[in-house]
N, C-alpha and C positions, 0 to 999 in steps of 0.2 A: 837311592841317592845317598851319598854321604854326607852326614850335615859337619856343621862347625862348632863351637860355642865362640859366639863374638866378644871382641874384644871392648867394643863401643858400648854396648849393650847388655844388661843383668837383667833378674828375670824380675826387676822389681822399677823398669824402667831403662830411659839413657845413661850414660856414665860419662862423664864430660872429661873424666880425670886419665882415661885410657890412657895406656903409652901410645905413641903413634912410631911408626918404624921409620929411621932413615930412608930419603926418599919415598918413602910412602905419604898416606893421606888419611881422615876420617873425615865424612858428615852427617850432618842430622839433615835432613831434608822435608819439607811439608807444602801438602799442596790443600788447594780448599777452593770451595765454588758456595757461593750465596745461595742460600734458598728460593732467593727470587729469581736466580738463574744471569742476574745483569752485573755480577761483579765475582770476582777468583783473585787468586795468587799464586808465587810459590814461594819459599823460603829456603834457604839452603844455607849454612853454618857449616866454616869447611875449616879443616885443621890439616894444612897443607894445602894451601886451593891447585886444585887438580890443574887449572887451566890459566893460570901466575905466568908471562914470559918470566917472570925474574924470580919463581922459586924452580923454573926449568935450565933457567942460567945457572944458579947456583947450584945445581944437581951437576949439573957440567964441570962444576970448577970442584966438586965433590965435599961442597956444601950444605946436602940437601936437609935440613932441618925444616919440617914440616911444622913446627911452633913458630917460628919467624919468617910464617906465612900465612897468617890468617885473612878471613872473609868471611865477609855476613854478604850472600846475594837477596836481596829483595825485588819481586817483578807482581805491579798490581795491574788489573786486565779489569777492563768494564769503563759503568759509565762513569764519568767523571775526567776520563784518559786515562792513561797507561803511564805506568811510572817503574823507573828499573835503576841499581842500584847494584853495584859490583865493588867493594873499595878492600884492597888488600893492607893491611896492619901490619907492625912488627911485633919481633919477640916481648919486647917490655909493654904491649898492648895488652896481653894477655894475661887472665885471673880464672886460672880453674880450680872445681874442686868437682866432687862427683855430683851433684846437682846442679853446680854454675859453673855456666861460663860466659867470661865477658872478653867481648874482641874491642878494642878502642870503647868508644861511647855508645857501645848496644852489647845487651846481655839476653842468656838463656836460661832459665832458670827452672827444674822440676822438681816437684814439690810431692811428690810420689803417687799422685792423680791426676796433674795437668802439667802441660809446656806451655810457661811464659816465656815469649820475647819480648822485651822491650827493645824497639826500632830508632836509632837517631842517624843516620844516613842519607848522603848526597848523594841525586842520579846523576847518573852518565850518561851519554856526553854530554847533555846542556843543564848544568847543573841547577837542583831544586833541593827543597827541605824534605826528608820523608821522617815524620816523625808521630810514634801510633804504637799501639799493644797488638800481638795478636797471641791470643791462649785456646790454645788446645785441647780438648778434654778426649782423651782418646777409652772405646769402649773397650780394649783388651790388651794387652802387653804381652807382645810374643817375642822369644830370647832366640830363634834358629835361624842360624845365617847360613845362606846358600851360596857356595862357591861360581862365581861366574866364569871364573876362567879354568883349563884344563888340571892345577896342580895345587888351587886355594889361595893363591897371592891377594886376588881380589873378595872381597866378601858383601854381601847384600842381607840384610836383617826387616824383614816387614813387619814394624814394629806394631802398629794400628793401624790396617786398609780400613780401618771405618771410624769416624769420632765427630764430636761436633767443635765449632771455632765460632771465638769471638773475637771482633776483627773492628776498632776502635783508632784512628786516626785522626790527631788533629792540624797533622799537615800530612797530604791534602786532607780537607773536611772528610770524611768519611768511617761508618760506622755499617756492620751489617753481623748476621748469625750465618752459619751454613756448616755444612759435612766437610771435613778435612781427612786426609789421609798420613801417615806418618811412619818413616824407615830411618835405616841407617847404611854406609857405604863406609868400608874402610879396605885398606891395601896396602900392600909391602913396596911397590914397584907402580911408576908411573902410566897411567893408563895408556898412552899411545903405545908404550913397550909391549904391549901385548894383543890389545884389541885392533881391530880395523873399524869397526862401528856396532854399535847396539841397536835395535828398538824396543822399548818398553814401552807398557801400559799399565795401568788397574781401572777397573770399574766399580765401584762400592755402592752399597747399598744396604738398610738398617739390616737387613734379614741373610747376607751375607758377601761378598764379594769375590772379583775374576780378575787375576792378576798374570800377565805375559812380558819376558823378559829374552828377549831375543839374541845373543852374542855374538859377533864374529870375531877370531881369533886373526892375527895376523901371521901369513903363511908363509913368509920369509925366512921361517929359523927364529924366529924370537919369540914362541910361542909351543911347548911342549905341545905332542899330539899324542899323548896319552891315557885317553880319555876313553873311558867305558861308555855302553850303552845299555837303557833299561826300557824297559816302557812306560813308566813312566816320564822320565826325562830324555828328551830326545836331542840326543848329541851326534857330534859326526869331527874330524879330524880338522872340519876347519870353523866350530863352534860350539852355543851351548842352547838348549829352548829350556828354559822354564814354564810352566805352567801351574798354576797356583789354583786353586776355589780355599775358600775360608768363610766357616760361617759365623753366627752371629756369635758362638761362642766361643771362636778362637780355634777350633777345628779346623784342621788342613790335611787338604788333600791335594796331592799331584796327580795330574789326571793327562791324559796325552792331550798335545795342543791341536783345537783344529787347523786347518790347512791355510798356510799364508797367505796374505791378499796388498797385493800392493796397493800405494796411495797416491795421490799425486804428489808427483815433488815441490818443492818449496822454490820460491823465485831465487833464491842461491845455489840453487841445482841438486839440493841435499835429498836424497833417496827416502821414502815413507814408505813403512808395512805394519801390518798387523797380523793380528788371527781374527779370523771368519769361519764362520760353518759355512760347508760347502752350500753352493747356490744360492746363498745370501751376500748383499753387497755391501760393503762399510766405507763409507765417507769422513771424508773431514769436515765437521760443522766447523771450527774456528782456527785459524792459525794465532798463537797467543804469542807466539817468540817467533823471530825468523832472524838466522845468522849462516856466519860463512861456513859455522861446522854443526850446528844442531838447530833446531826447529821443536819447540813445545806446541801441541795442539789439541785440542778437544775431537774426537773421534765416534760415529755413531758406529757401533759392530754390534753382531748378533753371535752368542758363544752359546752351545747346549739347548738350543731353540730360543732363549734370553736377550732380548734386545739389551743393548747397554749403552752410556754416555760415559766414556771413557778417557782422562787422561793420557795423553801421551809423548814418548819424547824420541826423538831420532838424535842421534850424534854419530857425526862422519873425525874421528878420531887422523883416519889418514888424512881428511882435510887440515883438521886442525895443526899438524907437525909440517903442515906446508909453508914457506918460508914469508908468502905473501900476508898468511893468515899469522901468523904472531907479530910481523908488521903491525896490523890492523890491531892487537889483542889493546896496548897501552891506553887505544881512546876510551873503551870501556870498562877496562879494569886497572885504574887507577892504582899507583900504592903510595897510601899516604900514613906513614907512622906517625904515633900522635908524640910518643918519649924515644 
């Protein structure tokens, strides 16, 4: 496979200072599960939010400036309730440099060993305070981004499948440790232009981790099919499979994916799969997100004889450009400029 060098991304950490392309997009992304097993998150910092009606208006009007559209998503899972958190910013919200960046009144901060966010954010729809640290400490720093789609528009960087997180809230009360995982996503062109839908996963663990990243291209002409095949990455005219192992040292290997295994769909109708070894059966132990174009869930599968507890995420992309679902986007993703 062909790698990339990202744009978001140095071999000494994130880069917050990236250019980002017209109509394109960058994010930092992070996800993390408690050690006690009763409390998770995910985080996402997006520079063009991918899923803005009004940085998708503006693209239209040939506007598309991905800086005067920012977003901090925040979504926390466990006990105490669930709390989620979508608010898009404008241009003069933003202060970057290559270790910071601040979207309205929450920032990111790396310090060239750990990601601090500091969280000051209101949920959506019924709105509450969400206001809390969560730091990072990730165990390796990998710089190789993997093109998702046929010709590199899209780029994916798995910066640390494995670290630990401290997760400090004083609105809601809460406070825990646990394993976090930590990437980056950036691209030239708007993700419906190209894809039909995704499913990815990772599975992490101290001694190394299993990461699957499943593609569907869109087959209408808006998606080149020019795409090679190897054995290790298994592609075809109307997608892309990643498959990843990474051990504790930052070693990686692409290795072919076992064989797909559907899941059940989510109460919005949105399609779940995975990779499974043959004969083994993988479930969904927790649905954590459920919407009208993506679904986040916790997943039990077994990869290489390895049981795993897996992250995962589905988005129906052609759902989401359907005219009913951007209707719907405004109640939960607010945009509130603060200058």
């Amino acid at each position: 496979m062909q790698y990339r060098h990202p744009s978001v991304v140095s071999q000494t950490g994130p880069d917050f200072s990236a250019p980002v392309p017209r109509d394109g997009y960058a994010w930092w992304y992070v996800d993390a599960l408690s050690d006690c097993g009763r409390h998770g998150l995910t985080l996402i910092a997006m520079l063009g939010c991918v899923f803005s009606p009004w940085y998708a208006a503006a693209r239209r009007r040939g506007a598309g400036d991905p800086l005067a559209h920012p977003a901090l998503n925040l979504a926390l899972y466990g006990e105490g309730g669930r709390r989620w958190a979508l608010t898009e910013r404008g241009a003069r919200d933003i202060e970057r440099s290559d270790r910071r960046l601040a979207m309205g009144p929450s920032e990111l901060r790396w310090d060239g060993t750990r990601l601090v966010v500091e969280i000051n954010e209101i949920t959506s729809p019924w709105p509450s305070r969400l206001r809390g640290r969560v730091t990072v400490h990730p165990s390796m720093l990998l710089s190789r981004a993997y093109a998702i789609d046929a010709t590199g528009r899209h780029l994916w960087t798995p910066i640390s499948p494995y670290g630990r997180v401290e997760v400090e809230f004083t609105q809601p009360a809460l406070r825990w440790q646990g394993t976090a995982y930590l990437d980056a996503n950036e691209g030239s062109a708007p993700l419906e232009s190209d894809f039909d839908s995704w499913n990815w996963s990772r599975a992490s663990a101290i001694d190394g981790s299993r990461i699957f990243y499943d593609t569907r291209w869109r087959t209408d002409g808006a998606s080149p099919t020019n795409a090679t095949t190897t054995p290790e990455v298994a592609e075809s005219a109307i997608g892309r499979s990643i498959s990843l192992a990474i051990d504790a040292q930052g070693g990686t290997e692409e290795l072919p994916p076992p064989p797909r295994q559907s899941l059940a769909a989510t109460r919005w109708g949105i399609a779940r799969e995975t990779r499974c070894d043959a004969g083994a059966r993988a479930t969904v132990l927790e649905t954590l997100e459920s919407g009208p174009f993506y679904a986040r869930s916790l997943v039990r599968t077994r990869a290489e004889g390895r049981e795993w507890t897996a992250f995962h995420e589905s988005v129906s992309l052609r759902r989401f450009a359907a005219r009913w679902v951007q209707a719907l986007l405004p109640v939960r993703l607010p945009r509130r400029p603060l200058r």
